[in-house]
C-alpha positions as CSV (number, residue, x, y, z in Angstrom):
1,X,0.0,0.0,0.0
2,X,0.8,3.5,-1.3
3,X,-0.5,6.5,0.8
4,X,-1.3,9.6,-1.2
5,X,-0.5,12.4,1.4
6,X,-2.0,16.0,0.1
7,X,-2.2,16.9,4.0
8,X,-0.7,16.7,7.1
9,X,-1.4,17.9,10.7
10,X,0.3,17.9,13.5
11,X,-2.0,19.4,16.4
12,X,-4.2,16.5,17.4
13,X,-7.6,19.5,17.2
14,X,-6.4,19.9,13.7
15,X,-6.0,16.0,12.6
16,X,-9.5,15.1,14.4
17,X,-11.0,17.6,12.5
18,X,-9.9,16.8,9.4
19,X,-10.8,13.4,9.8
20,X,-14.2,14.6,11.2
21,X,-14.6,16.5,8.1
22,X,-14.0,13.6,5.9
23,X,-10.5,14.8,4.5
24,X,-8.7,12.0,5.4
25,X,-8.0,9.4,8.4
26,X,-6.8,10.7,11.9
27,X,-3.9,8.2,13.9
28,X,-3.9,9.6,17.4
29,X,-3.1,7.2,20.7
30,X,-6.1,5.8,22.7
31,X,-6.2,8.4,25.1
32,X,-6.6,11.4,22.2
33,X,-9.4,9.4,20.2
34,X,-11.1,9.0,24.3
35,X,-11.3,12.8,23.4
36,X,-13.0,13.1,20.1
37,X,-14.7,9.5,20.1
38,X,-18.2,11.5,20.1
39,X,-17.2,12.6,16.4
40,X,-15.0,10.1,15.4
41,X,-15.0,6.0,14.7
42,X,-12.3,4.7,16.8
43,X,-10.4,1.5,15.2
44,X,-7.4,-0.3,17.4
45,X,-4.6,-0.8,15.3
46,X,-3.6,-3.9,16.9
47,X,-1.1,-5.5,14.3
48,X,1.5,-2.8,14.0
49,X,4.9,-3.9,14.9
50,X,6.9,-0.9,14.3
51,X,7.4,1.2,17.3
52,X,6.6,5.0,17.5
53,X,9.1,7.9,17.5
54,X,8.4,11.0,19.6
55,X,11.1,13.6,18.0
56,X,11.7,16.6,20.2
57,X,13.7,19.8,17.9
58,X,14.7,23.0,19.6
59,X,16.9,25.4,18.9
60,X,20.2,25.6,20.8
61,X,19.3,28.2,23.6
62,X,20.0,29.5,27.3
63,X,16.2,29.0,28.4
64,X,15.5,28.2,31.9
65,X,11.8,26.4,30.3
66,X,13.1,24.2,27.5
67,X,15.8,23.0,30.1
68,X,13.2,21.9,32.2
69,X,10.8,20.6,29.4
70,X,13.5,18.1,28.2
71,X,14.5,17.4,31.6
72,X,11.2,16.4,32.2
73,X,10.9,14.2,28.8
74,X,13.4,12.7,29.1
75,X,12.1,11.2,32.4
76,X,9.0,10.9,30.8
77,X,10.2,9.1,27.6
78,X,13.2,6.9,29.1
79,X,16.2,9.5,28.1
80,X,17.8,10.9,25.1
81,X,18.4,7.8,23.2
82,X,19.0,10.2,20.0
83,X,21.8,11.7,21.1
84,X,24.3,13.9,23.7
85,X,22.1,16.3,26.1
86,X,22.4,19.8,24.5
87,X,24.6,21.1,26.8
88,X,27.0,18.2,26.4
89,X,27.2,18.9,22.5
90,X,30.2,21.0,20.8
91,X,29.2,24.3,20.4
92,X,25.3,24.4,22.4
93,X,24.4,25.1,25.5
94,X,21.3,23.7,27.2
């Protein structure tokens, strides 16, 4: 299978209402279709075997907030697997 993409989203308000509008499908974790199940027709994709990848991209900045945001993800997510902290990288600060 071939997707045609004409259209992406990003904002999960923006996808669901695309897909509520007929333009196209909306893939959004359990939790977010919970949210917009009264307009939508959840399906489970149950067979899928490749795992997700949740891509974080800043710019290379002395900012008290985006310290603590990625501090906080990578809690969250299970660490920076993708590469050095930014404040451990040539040239960046965190």
């Amino acid at each position: 299978m071939r997707p045609s993409i004409a259209l992406e989203a990003s904002a999960a308000d923006a996808i669901a209402d695309l897909a509520a509008r007929g333009l196209g499908v909306a893939v959004l974790s359990e939790p977010m279709a919970d949210t917009y199940r009264e307009r939508l027709t959840a399906h489970v994709i149950t067979d899928a075997d490749i795992p997700a990848l949740l891509a974080l991209v800043w710019r290379p900045a002395h900012n008290p907030a985006l310290r603590a945001l990625l501090t906080h993800c990578r809690r969250a997510f299970g660490g920076n697997a993708a590469g050095p902290r930014p404040e451990n990288r040539q040239g960046t600060r965190g």
